[in-house]
N, C-alpha and C positions, 0 to 999 in steps of 0.2 A: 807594544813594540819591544821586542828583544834586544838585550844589550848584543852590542858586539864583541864576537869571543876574544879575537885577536886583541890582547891590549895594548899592541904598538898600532893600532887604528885611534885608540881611544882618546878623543882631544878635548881639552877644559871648556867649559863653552862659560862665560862670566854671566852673571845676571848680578844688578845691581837689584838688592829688595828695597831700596829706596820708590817710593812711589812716582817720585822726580816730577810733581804736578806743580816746578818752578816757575812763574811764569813773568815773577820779577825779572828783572835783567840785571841787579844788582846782586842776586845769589843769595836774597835773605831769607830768613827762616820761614817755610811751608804755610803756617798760621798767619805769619802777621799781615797789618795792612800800610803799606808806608801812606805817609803822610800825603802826600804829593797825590797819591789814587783813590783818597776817599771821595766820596760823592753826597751831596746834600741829601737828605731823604724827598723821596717821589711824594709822601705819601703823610698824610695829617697824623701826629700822634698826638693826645693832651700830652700838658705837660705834670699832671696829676701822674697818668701813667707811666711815663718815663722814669718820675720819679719815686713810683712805687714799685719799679723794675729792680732799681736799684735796692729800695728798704727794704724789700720782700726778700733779702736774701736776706736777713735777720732775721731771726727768732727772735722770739717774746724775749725781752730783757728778762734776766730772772741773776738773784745775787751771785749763784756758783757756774755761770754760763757767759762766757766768751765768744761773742760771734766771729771779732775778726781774728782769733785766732784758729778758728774753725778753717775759715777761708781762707787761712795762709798754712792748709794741712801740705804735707809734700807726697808728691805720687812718688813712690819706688817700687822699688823689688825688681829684680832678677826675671820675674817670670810675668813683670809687666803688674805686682801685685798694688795698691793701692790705698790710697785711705779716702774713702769717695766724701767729698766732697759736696754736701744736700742741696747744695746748690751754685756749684760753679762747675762750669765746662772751659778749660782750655787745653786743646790740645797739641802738642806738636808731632812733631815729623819724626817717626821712627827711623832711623838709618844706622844698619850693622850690617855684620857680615858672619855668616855662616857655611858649613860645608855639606853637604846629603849627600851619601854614600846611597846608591840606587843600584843593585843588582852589582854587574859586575864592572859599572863604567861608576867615575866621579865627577859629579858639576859642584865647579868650585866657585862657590859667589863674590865678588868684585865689591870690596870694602867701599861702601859710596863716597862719592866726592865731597860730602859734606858728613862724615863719619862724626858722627858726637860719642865714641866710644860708649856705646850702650848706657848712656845716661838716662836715665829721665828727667823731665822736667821739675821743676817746683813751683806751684803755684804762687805767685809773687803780685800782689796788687798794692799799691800806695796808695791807700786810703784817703790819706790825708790832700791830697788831688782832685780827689771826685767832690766835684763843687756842688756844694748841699745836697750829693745825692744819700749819703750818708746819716741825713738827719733822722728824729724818730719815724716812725713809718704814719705815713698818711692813710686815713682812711676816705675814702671817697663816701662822700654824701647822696643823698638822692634817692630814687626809686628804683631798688635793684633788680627790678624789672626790665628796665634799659640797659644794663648792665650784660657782660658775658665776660666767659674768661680765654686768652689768650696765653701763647709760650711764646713770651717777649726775650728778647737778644739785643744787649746791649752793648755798647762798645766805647772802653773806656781804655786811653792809654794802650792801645793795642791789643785791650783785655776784651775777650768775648765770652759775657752773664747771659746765662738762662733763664727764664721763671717764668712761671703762672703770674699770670696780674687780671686786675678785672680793668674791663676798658668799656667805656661808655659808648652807645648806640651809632651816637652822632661824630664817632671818628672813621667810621666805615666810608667808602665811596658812594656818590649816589649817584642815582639814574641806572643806577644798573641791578642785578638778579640776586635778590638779598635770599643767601639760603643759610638754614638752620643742619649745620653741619653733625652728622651723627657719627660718621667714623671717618677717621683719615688714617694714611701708614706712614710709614717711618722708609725711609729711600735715602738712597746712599746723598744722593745732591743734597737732600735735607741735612746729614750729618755734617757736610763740609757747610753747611751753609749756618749752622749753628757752631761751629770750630772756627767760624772766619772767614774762611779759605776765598780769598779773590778771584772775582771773575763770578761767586755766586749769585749771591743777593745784591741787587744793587745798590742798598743803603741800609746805614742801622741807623736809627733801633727799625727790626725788622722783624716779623712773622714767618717761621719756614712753614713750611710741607706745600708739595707738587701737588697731591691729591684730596681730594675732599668728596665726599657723598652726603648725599641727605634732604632735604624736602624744602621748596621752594615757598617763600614767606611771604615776598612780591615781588612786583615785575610789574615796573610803570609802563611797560609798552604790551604787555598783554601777552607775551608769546608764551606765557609760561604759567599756569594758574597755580594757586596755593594749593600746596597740598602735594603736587607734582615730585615723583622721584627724581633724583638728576645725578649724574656724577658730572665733576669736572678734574680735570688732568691738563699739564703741561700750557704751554699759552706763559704766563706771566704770571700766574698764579705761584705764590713764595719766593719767587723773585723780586718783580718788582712791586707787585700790591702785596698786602697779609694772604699768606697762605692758610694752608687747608688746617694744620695746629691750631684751630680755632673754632669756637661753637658759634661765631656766623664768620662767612665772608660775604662779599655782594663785587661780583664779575661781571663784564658783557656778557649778554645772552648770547651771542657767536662762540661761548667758551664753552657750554651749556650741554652736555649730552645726554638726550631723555633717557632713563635708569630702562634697558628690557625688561622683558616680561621674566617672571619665575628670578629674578637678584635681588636683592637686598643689599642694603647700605653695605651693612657687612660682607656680605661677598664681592661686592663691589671693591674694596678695600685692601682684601685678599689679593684680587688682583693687583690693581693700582697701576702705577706707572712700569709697575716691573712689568705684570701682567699683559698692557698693551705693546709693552715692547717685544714680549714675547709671542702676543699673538701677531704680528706685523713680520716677526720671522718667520715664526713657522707657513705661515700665509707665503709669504714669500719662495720657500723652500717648495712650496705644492706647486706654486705657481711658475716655480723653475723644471718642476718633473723629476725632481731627485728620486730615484731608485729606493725603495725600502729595503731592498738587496741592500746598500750602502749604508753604514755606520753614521750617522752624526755627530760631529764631536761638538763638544759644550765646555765651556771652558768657565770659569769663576763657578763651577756647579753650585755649591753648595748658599749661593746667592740666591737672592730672589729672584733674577731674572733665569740665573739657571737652574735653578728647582723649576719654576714654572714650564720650562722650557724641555725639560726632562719631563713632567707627567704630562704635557699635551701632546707629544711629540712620540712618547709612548700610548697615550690611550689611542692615536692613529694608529699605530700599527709601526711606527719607525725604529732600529735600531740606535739606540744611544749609544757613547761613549762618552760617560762624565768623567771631568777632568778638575781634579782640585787637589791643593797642597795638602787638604786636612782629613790625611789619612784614617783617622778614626770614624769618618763621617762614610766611609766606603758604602760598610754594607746600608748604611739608611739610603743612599743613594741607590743602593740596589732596589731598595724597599719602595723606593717614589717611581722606580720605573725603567732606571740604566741598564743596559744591557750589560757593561762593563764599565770598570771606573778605573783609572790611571792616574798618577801622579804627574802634576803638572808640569815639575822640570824633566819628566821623561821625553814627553814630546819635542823638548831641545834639543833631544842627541845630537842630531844630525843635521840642525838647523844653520849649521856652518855652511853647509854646500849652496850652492845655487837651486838645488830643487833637491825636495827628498821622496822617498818613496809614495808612492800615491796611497792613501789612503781611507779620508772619508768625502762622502758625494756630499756632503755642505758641512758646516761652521759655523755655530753661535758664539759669538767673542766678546766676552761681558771684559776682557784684562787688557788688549791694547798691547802696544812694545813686542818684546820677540816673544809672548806667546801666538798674540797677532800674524808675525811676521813666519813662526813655524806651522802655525795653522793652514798658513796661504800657500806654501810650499808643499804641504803634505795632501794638500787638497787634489783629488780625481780629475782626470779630464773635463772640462766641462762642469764641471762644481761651483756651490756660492759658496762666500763667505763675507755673512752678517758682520758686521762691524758696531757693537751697541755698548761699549761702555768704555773706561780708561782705569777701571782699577788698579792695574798697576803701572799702567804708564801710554801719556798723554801720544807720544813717537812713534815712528815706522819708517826700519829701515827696512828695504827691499827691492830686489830688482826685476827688471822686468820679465822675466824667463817664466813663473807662473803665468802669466797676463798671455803673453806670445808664441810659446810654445804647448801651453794645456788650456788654453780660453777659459782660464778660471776667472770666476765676476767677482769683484771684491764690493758689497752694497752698503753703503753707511743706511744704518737707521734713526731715525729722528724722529721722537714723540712729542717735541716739543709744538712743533705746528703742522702735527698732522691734518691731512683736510677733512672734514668733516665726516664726509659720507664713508667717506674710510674709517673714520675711526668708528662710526656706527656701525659699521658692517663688522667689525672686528668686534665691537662690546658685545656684540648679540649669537655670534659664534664663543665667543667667551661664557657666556648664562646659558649656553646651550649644548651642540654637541662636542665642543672642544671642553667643556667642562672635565674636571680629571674626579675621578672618583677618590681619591685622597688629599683633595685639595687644605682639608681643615690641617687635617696632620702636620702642616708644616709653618701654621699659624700661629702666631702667640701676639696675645693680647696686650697692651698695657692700657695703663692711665694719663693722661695728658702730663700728669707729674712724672712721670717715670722717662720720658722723652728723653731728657738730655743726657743718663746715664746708658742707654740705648745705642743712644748715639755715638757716645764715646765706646761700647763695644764694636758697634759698626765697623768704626774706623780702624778700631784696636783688630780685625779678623777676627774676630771673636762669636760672632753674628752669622745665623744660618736661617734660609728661608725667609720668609715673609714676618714683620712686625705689624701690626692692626693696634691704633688709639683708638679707646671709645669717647665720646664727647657728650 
């Protein structure tokens, strides 16, 4: 979209880059958890565990090695630089203010309400508080056969720890679909949900990841024999039970989706939660009759859900318009499939007016707030627009003039309790001919150990396409 020439048109439109995912009413900081809103754990931990959550962030004593002062390293730098931390994750809330000179107009960004002058954090924990969890490191006894390993999140003091820990057999759930998990990925809910962030996990100490695949071990009711491929997705899964960060979980079989024909754990993965969210839109999109004539615009592109969402959307046949801040990632975006890429606060010019020009026959809206809200205004007569994530803000102001005047469908998507046959129908268009022929390219691998430095890029925008753990 072209600036406009006239610069007495040209008006500031504010965006706060605060993510504003507040949801205290007290106005506290992004990360933490008040007192008042924590919650008992759902869910059996030993207490071996717990307290190897905590020792495992020690290293081997050794005479010239400081662990806690390791753990009280301070994150800075100017450009978000760091001194990582081997194993502590906490993160807080970025909030500055910046200016983007875009062609020939300027959006000047609105210093957020809770401005911490471009500070960063310092990791800050008082040791001397964590009641025995600081002692030497325990080793668990027994046959480490029953044994697996997990990325345990612990919550001490407001403080959210990560780590690998081994956890015994008989803290799983039972009665239910004990699967030997072989890949899971890394998804934005998992990031907040290992940073803290309220409203995610329902209790710590907790297991994140939404997604898990991998092969069925048993299953007291029979519906599922060993050996069985399976993915599970969404449900309760890393919220309120152990999540998929874990080489077993055991879920209800209703959560259970038999693995198609010609996937694999690992491409299974690849997708993930982004993946189904993506296929439930573009599903959606067909099933509204959007035009290939018409553009799509995709907004958080360079995401998982919008990378995905860019190559199935082009192996159809559709025109893209990817939309992301992270102008260096343009031409890859070309490369995965876009027909065109734009910067994201361009799309705001004109998001002041009540309606702006028409311009794409649907919308995949991985960002929420007035990306959302200029998406919905800029949308064709007759157009959808997806509504699938809040990366930059939870809000939506807007008035009714798209809605009443251009019958645009505004659809929330929700993968959380998708119904089943749907999501079958969508896994199997996914391992098939929705598959994108570049789907590897935008996949990077890690190690369960590598999770929570992951994560903290996630959070950081730092992070592009799809993450895959092997287990």
């Amino acid at each position: 979209m072209k600036a406009e020439e006239n610069s007495d048109k040209t008006k500031t439109v504010p965006i706060n880059l605060t993510s504003k995912m507040l949801f205290q009413e007290d106005g506290s900081d992004f990360w933490s958890r008040p007192n008042d809103k924590r919650q008992k754990p759902n869910e059996s931990f030993d207490q071996g565990t717990i307290e190897m959550g905590m020792a495992e962030f020690r290293k081997e004593q050794s005479p010239d090695h400081d662990p806690i002062a390791e753990l009280e390293s301070t994150v800075e730098g100017s450009e978000t630089q760091r001194n990582r931390v081997s194993t502590t994750i906490e993160i807080a809330e970025r909030q500055h203010s910046s200016t983007s000179d875009i062609g020939d107009e300027t959006i000047q960004y609105a210093e957020s309400r809770h401005s911490k002058q471009n500070t960063e954090p310092t990791l800050e924990i008082d040791f001397s508080k964590i009641d025995g969890w600081m002692q030497s490191e325990k080793k668990k006894t027994g046959d480490s056969s029953d044994q697996f390993k997990s990325l345990l999140v612990v919550e001490e003091k407001e403080h959210f720890l990560a780590q690998v820990v081994s956890r015994d057999m008989d803290e799983l759930p039972v009665n239910n679909v004990r699967i030997k998990v072989e890949y899971s990925s890394l998804n934005y809910k998992d990031a907040l949900a290992i940073a803290g962030q309220p409203g995610v996990a329902k209790s710590y100490p907790h297991v994140p990841g939404i997604d898990a695949a991998g092969v069925v071990e048993d299953d007291p009711n029979g519906n599922f024999q060993k050996g069985d491929r399976v993915i599970v997705t969404g449900f309760d899964l890393g919220v309120g039970i152990s999540g998929g960060l874990s080489e077993y979980i055991c879920v209800p079989e209703d959560w259970v989706v038999p693995m198609p024909e010609k996937m694999t754990s690992r491409d299974a993965m690849m997708y993930g939660t982004a993946g189904l969210t993506a296929g439930l839109c573009v599903d959606l999109i067909i099933k509204h009759g959007v035009s290939k004539h018409h553009p799509i615009l995709v907004t958080g592109a360079s995401g998982g859900v919008g990378m995905l969402s860019i190559t199935i959307l082009s192996k159809l046949g559709y025109k893209v318009t990817a939309a992301s801040r992270k102008e260096n990632e343009f031409d890859y975006l070309i490369e995965m499939g876009a027909s065109e890429t734009v910067h994201s606060d361009r799309i705001l010019l004109d998001s002041q007016y009540a309606l702006m020009q028409q311009q794409w026959g649907a919308v995949i809206d991985t960002l929420g707030g007035v990306f959302l809200e200029a998406a919905i205004k800029g949308t064709n007569y007759g157009g959808l627009v997806c509504s699938c994530g809040l990366a930059y803000d939870s809000g939506l102001n807007i008035n009714v003039f798209p809605f009443i005047l251009r019958a645009v469908l505004l659809q929330g998507i929700d993968t959380v309790r998708t119904d089943m046959k749907l999501r079958k129908r969508i896994w199997k268009k996914l391992a098939n001919k929705w598959k994108p022929d570049n789907l590897e390219e935008m996949v990077r691998e890690i190690e369960l150990s590598d999770v929570p430095h992951a994560a903290f890029d996630m959070l950081e925008g730092k992070h592009k396409g799809r993450t895959i753990v092997a287990l």
